[in-house]
N, CA and C atoms as a LAMMPS dump frame, in Angstrom:
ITEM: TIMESTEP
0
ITEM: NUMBER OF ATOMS
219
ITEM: BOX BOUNDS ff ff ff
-5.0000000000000000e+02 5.0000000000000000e+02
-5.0000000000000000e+02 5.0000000000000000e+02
-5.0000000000000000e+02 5.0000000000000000e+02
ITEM: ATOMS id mol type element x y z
1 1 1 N 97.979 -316.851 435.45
2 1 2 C 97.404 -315.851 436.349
3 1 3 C 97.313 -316.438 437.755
4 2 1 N 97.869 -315.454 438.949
5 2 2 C 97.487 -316.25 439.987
6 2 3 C 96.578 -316.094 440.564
7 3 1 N 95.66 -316.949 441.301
8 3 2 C 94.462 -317.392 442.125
9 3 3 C 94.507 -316.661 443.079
10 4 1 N 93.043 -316.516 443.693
11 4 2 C 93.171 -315.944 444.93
12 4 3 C 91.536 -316.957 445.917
13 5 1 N 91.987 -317.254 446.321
14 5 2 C 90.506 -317.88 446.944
15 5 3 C 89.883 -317.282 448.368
16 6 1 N 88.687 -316.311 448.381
17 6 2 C 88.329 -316.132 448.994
18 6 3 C 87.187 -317.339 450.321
19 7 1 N 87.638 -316.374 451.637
20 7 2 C 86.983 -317.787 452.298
21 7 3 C 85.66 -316.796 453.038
22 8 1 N 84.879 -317.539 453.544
23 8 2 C 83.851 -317.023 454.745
24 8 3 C 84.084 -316.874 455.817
25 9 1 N 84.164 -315.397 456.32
26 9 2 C 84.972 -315.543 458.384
27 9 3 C 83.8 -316.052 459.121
28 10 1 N 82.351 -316.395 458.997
29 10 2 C 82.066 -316.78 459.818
30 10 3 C 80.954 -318.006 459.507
31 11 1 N 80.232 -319.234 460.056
32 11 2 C 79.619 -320.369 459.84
33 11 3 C 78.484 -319.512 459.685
34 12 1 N 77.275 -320.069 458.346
35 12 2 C 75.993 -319.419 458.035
36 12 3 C 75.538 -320.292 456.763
37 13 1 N 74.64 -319.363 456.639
38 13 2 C 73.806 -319.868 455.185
39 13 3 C 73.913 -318.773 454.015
40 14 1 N 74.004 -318.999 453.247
41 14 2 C 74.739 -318.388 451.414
42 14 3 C 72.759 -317.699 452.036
43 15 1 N 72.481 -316.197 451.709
44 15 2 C 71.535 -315.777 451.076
45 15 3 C 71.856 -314.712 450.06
46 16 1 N 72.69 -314.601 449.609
47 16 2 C 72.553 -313.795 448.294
48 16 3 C 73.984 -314.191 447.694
49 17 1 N 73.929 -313.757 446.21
50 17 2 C 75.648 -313.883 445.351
51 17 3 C 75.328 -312.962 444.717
52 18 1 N 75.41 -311.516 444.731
53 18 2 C 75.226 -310.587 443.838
54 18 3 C 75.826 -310.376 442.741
55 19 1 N 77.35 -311.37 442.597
56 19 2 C 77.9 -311.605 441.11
57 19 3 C 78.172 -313.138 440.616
58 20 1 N 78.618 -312.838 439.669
59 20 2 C 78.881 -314.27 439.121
60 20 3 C 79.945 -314.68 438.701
61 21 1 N 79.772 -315.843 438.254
62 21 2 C 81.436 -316.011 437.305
63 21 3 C 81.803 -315.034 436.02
64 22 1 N 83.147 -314.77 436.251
65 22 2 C 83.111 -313.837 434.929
66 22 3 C 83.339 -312.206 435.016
67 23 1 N 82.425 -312.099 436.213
68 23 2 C 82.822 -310.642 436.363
69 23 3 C 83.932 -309.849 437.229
70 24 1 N 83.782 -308.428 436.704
71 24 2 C 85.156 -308.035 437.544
72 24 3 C 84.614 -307.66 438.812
73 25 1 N 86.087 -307.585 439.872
74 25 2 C 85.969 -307.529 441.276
75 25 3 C 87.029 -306.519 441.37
76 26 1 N 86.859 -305.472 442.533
77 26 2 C 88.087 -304.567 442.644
78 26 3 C 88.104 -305.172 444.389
79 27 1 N 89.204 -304.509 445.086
80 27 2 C 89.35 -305.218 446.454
81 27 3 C 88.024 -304.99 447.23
82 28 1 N 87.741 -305.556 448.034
83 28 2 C 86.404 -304.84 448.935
84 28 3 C 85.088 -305.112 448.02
85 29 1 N 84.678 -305.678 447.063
86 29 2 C 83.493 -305.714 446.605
87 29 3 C 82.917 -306.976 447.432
88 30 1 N 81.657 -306.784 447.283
89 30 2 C 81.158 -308.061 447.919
90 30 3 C 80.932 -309.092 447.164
91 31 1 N 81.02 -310.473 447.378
92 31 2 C 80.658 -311.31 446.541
93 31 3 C 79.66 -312.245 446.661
94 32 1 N 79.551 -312.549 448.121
95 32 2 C 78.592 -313.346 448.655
96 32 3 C 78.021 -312.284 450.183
97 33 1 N 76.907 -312.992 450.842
98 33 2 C 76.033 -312.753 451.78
99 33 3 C 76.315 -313.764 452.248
100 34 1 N 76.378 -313.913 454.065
101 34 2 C 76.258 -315.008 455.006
102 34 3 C 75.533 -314.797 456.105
103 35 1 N 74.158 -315.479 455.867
104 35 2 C 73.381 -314.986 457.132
105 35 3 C 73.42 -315.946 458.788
106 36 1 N 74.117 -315.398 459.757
107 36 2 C 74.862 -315.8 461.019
108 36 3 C 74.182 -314.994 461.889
109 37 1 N 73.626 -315.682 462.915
110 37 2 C 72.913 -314.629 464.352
111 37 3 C 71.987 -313.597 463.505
112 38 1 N 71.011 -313.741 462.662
113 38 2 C 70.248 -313.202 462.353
114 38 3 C 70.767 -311.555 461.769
115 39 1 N 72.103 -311.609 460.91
116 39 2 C 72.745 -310.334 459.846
117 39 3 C 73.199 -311.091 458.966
118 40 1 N 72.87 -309.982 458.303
119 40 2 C 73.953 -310.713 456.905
120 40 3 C 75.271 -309.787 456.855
121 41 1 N 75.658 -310.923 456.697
122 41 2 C 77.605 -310.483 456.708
123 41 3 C 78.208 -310.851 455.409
124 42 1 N 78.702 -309.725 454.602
125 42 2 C 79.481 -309.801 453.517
126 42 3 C 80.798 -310.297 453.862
127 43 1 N 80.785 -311.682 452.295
128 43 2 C 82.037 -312.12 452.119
129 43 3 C 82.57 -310.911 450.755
130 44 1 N 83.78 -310.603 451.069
131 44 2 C 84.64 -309.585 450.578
132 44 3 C 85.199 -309.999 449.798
133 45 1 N 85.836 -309.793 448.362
134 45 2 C 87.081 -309.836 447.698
135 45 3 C 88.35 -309.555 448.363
136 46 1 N 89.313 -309.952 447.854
137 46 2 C 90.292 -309.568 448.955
138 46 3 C 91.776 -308.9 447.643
139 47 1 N 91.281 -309.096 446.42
140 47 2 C 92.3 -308.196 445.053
141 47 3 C 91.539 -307.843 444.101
142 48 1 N 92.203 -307.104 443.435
143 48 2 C 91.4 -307.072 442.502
144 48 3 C 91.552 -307.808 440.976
145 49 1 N 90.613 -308.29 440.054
146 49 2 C 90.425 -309.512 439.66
147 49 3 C 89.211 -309.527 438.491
148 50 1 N 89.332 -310.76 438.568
149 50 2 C 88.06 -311.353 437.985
150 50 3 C 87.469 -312.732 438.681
151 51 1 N 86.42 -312.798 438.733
152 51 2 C 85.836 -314.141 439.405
153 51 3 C 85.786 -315.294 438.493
154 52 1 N 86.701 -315.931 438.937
155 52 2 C 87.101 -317.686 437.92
156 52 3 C 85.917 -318.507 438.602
157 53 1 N 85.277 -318.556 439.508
158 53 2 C 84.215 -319.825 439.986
159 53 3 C 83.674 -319.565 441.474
160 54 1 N 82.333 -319.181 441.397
161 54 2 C 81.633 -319.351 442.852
162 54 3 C 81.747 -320.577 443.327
163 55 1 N 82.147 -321.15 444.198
164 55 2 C 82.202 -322.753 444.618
165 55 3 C 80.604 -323.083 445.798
166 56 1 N 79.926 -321.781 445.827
167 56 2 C 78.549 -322.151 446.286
168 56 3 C 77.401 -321.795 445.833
169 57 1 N 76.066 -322.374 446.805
170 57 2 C 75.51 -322.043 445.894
171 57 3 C 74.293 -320.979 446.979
172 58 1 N 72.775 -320.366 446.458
173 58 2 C 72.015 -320.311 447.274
174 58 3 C 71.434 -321.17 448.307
175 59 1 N 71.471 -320.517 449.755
176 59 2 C 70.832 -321.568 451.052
177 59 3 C 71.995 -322.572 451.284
178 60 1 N 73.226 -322.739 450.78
179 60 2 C 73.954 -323.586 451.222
180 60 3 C 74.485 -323.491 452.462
181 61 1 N 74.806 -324.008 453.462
182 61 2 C 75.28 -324.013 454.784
183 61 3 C 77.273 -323.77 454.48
184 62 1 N 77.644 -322.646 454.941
185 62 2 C 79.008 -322.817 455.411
186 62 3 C 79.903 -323.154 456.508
187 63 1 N 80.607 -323.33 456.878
188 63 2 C 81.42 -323.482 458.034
189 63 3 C 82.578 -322.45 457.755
190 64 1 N 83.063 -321.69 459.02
191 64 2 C 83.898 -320.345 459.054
192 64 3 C 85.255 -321.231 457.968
193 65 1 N 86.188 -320.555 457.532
194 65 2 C 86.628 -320.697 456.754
195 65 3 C 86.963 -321.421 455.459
196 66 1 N 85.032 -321.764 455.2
197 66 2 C 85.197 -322.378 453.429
198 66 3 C 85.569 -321.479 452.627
199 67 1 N 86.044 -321.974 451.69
200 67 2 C 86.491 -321.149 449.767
201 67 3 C 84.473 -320.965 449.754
202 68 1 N 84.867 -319.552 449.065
203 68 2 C 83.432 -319.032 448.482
204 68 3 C 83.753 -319.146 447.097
205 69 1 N 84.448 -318.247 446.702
206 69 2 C 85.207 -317.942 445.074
207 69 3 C 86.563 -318.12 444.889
208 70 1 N 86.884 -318.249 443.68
209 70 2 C 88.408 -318.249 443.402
210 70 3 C 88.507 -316.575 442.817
211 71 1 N 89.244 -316.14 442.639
212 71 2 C 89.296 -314.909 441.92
213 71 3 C 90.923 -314.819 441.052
214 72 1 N 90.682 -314.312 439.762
215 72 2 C 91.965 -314.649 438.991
216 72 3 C 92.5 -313.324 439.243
217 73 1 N 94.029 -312.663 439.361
218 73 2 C 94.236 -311.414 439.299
219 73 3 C 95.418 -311.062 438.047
């Protein structure tokens, strides 16, 4: 199956993961929260899938284009 690794467009802090490993994703779902300049900005799926591994966690600090998830399609 091929991979898809979603990244973060912008530097923040992880406040929410509303899914987990395991579940399904269609394009456009959200997967993570990144709170930047005081909003939270959804990190997006980008196929549709299943989620093989969150690679973060809550309150973690990102920098603009880390891997959030892998997603299998």
């Amino acid at each position: 199956m091929p991979e898809i690794k979603i990244v973060s467009d912008v530097a923040g802090r992880v406040c929410a993961l509303p899914l987990n490993a395991g579940d399904a994703v269609a394009d456009g779902d959200e997967i993570a929260f990144v709170e930047a300049m005081k909003m939270e900005i959804p990190v997006n799926a980008t196929a549709d899938g299943k989620i093989k591994s969150i690679l973060v966690k809550l309150d973690d600090v990102l920098t603009e284009g880390q891997v959030v998830a892998i997603i299998e399609t």
